[in-house]
C-alpha positions in Angstrom: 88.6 119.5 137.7 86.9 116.5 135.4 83.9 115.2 136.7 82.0 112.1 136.4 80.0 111.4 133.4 77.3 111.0 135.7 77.2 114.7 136.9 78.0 116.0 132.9 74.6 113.3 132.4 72.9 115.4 134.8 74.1 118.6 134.0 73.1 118.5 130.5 69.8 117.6 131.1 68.5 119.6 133.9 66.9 122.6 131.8 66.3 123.9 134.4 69.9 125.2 135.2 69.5 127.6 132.1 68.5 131.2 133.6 68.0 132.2 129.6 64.2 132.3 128.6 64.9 131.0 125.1 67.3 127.9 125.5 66.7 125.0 127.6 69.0 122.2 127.3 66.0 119.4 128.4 66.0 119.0 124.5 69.4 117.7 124.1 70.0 114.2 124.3 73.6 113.5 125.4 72.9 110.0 126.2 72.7 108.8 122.4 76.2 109.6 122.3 77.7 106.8 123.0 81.6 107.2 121.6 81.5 110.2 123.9 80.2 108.1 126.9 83.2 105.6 126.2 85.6 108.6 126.0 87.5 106.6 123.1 88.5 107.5 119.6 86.4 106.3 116.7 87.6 102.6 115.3 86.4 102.6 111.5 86.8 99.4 109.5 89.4 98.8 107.1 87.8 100.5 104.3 88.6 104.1 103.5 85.1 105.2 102.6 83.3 103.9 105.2 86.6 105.6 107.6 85.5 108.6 106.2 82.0 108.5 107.0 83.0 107.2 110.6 85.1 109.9 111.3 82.4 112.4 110.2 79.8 111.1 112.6 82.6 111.0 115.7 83.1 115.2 114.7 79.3 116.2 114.7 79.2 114.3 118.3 82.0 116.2 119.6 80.6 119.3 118.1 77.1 118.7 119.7 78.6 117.8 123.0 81.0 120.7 122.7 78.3 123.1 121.9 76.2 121.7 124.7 78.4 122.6 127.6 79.5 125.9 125.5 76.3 127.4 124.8 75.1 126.8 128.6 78.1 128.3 129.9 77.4 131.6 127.7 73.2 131.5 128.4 74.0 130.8 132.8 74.5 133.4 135.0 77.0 131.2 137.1 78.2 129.0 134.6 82.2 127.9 134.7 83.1 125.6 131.4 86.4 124.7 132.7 84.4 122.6 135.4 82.0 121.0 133.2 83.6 120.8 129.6 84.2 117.1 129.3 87.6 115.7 128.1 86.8 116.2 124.2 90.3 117.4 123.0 91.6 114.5 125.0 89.6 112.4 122.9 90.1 114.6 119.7 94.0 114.7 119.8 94.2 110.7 119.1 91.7 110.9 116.8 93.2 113.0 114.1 96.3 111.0 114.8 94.4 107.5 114.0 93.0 109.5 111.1 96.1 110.5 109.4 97.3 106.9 109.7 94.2 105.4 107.9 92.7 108.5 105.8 93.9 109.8 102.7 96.4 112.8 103.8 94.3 116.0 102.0 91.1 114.2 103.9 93.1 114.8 107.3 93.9 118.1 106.2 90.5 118.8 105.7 88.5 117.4 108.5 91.0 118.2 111.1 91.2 121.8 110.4 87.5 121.8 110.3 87.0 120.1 113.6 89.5 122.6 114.9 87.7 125.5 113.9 84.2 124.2 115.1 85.2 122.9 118.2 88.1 124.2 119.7 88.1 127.7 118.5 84.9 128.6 120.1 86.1 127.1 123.7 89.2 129.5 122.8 87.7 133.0 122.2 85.4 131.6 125.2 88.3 131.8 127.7 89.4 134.4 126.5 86.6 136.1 127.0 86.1 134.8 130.7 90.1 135.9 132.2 88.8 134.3 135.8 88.1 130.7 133.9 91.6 131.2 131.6 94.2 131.6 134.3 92.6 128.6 136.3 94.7 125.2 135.8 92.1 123.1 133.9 91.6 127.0 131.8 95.4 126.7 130.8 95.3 122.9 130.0 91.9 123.6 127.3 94.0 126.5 126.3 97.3 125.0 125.3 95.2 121.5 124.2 93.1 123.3 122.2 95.4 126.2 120.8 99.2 125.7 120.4 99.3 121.6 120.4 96.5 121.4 117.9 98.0 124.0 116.0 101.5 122.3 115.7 99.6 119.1 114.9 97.9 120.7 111.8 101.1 122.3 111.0 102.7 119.0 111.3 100.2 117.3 108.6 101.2 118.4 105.1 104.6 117.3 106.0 103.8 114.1 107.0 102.2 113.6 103.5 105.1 115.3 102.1 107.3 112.3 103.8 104.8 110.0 102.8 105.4 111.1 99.1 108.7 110.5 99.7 108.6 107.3 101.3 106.3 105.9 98.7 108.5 107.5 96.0 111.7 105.6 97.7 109.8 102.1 97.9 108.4 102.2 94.3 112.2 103.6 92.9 113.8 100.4 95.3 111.2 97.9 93.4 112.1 99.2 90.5 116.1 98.4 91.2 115.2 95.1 92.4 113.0 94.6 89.0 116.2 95.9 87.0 118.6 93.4 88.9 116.7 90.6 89.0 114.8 90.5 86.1 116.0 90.1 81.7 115.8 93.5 80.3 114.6 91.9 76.9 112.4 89.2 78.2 111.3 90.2 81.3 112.8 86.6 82.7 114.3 85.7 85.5 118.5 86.7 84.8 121.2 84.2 85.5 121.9 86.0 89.1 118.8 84.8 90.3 119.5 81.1 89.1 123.0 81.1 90.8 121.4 82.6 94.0 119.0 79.9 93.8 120.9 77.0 93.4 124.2 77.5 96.0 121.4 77.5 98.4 119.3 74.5 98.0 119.5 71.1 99.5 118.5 67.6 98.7 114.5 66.5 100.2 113.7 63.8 99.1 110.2 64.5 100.3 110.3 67.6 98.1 112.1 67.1 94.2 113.6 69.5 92.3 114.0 68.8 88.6 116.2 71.1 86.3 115.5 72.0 82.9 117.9 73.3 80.4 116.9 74.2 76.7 118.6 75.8 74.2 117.1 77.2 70.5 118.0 75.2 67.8 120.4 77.1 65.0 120.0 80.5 66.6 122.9 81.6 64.8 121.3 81.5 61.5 118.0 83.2 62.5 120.5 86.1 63.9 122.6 86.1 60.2 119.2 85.2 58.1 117.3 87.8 59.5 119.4 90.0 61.6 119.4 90.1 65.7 115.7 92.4 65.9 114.4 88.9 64.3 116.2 86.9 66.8 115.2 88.7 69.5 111.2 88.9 68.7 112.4 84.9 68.3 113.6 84.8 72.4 110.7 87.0 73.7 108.0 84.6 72.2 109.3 81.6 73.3 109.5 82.6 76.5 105.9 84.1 76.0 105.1 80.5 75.6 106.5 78.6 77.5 106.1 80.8 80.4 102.2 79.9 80.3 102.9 76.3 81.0 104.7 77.4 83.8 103.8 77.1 87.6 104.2 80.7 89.5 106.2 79.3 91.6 108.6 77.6 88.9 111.8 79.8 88.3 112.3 80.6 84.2 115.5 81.7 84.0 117.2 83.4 80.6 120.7 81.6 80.9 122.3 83.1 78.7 122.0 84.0 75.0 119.6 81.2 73.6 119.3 79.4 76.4 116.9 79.0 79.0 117.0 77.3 82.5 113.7 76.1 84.3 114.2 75.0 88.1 110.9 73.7 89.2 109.9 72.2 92.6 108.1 69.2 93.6 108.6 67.7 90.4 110.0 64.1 90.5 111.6 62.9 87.1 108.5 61.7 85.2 106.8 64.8 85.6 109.8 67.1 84.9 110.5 64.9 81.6 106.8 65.6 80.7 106.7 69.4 81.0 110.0 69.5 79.1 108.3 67.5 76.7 105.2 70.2 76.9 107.5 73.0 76.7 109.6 71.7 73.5 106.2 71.0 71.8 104.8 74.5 72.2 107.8 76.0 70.7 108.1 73.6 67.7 104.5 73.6 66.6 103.5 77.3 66.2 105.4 79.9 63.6 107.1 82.4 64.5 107.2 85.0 61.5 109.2 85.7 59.3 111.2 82.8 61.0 108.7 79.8 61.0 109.2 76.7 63.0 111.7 77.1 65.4 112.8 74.1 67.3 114.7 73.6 70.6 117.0 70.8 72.1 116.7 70.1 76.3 118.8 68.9 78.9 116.7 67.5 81.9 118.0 66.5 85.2 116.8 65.8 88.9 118.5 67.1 91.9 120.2 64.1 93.8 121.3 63.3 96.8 125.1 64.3 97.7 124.2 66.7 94.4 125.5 70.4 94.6 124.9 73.4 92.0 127.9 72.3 89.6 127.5 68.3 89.4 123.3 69.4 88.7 124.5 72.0 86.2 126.8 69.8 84.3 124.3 66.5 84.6 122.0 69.3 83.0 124.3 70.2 79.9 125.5 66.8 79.5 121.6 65.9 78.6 121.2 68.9 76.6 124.8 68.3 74.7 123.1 64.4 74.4 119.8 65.9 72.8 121.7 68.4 70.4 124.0 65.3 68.8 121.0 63.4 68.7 119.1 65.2 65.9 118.1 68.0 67.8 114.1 69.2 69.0 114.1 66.5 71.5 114.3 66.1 75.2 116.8 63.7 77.2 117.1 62.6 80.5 120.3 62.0 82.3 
């Protein structure tokens, strides 16, 4: 029942074949066609405009080869289109499913509906017209392709978009948990979950250092009974503004608790984590911060160790930071 492309080359060529005195197919070029020679969907590039436009050009071939074999079926006295019609809704069916993976949904809508009505509609009331053609097996094959199948599949596409409303809606409400519990509601920091995640599971490189920073704000306590905790808090969120632009994107800043921040920072080996600390403490103390004014802060700094785990780092941490806050204060030391 499908014939070569040669013969449908032929066919659709040869006006001669047409008995009506006003239509002769010699004008119809079927060999500039070539997706339909191929007999393969249309492959548009990642970009959704230039999808669109693809996708657009594939539908007015299928209608002109449609039409073709349509119209000469309809205009010859002994015309059959069930044993010329080429494969089209074979082609068509994967088509509008490539389309609604790549195209915006109410674009699918659109253009498969219309490529429905154009194309396979005709061939329907066409059969249907022609009984002898409709009861033969390839008649029943265009009919169900054509009729019920594509009908079910444009059925079928406002609920994918409804699902993929859904799907989109589930994704953006799941980043938006992880965001909440992972993430400082006042600073928008990392919150001490993600430090302890971090640091049960690393391990010693020595190819690879790790240094640890801990700070803590000097005499938070009074900015919070001076000038109440709204102060103290516009005090927290711009030091982290701060010192999270002297920050690596892949360095974890971490709100520890209260006043005091955490920095975990690889490939850093002690000289250069005892510089940024250095970096970090001298942003803080140089600039205002009003009504407040100079705010200083004391740090602890540390490098991860052989034989270290989370605790003995943490502790070597606090012990610098304790060292640093009996020392004066606003300075930086190493243990």
């Amino acid at each position: 029942m499908f014939t070569g492309f040669r013969f449908w080359r032929i066919h659709a060529l040869a006006g001669n074949r047409s008995t009506h005195p006003g239509f002769n197919l010699s004008c119809i070029n079927i060999v500039n066609l070539p997706s339909f020679v191929h007999l393969s969907a249309p492959q548009p590039g990642p970009d959704t405009n230039s999808a669109d436009h693809c996708y657009q050009r594939h539908a007015m071939q299928y209608f002109f080869v449609s039409w073709t074999f349509l119209l000469e079926a309809i205009f010859s006295n002994n015309g059959s289109l069930v044993s010329t019609y080429p494969p089209i809704s074979s082609i068509l069916l994967p088509t509008i499913l490539s389309m609604v993976i790549i195209l915006q949904p109410r674009l699918v809508l659109k253009l498969a509906l219309t490529a429905w009505l154009v194309i396979d509609v005709p061939v329907i009331m066409y059969l249907l017209y022609h009984p002898q053609q409709l009861w033969t097996p390839r008649g029943m094959d265009m009919l169900i392709t054509m009729g019920p199948v594509m009908m079910i599949i444009l059925i079928l596409i406002p609920f994918q978009q409804g699902i993929e409303k859904k799907l989109m809606s589930m994704e953006n409400e799941q980043q938006r948990i992880l965001k909440i519990s992972e993430r400082d509601p006042l600073t928008g920091l990392y919150n001490r979950r993600v430090a302890d995640t971090v640091l049960m599971n690393i391990t010693y490189d020595a190819l690879s250092p790790m240094g640890l920073i801990i700070f803590d704000i000097d005499h938070f306590k009074t900015i919070n009974d001076s000038f109440g905790h709204l102060i103290g808090d516009t005090v927290l969120c711009e030091i982290s503004q701060r010192c999270s632009k002297r920050l690596r994107n892949d360095d974890i800043f971490v709100r520890w608790g209260g006043e005091e921040f955490l920095v975990l920072l690889w490939g850093t080996d002690r000289s250069a984590v005892t510089k940024l600390a250095e970096n970090l403490r001298h942003c803080i103390c140089t600039q205002h911060i009003e009504p407040v004014g100079i705010v200083t802060a004391s740090f602890g700094v540390t490098e991860f160790r052989d034989n270290d785990t989370s605790n003995s780092l943490l502790q070597r941490a606090d012990k610098a930071l304790y060292a640093a806050k009996t020392s004066g204060r606003d300075q930086s030391v190493f243990l």
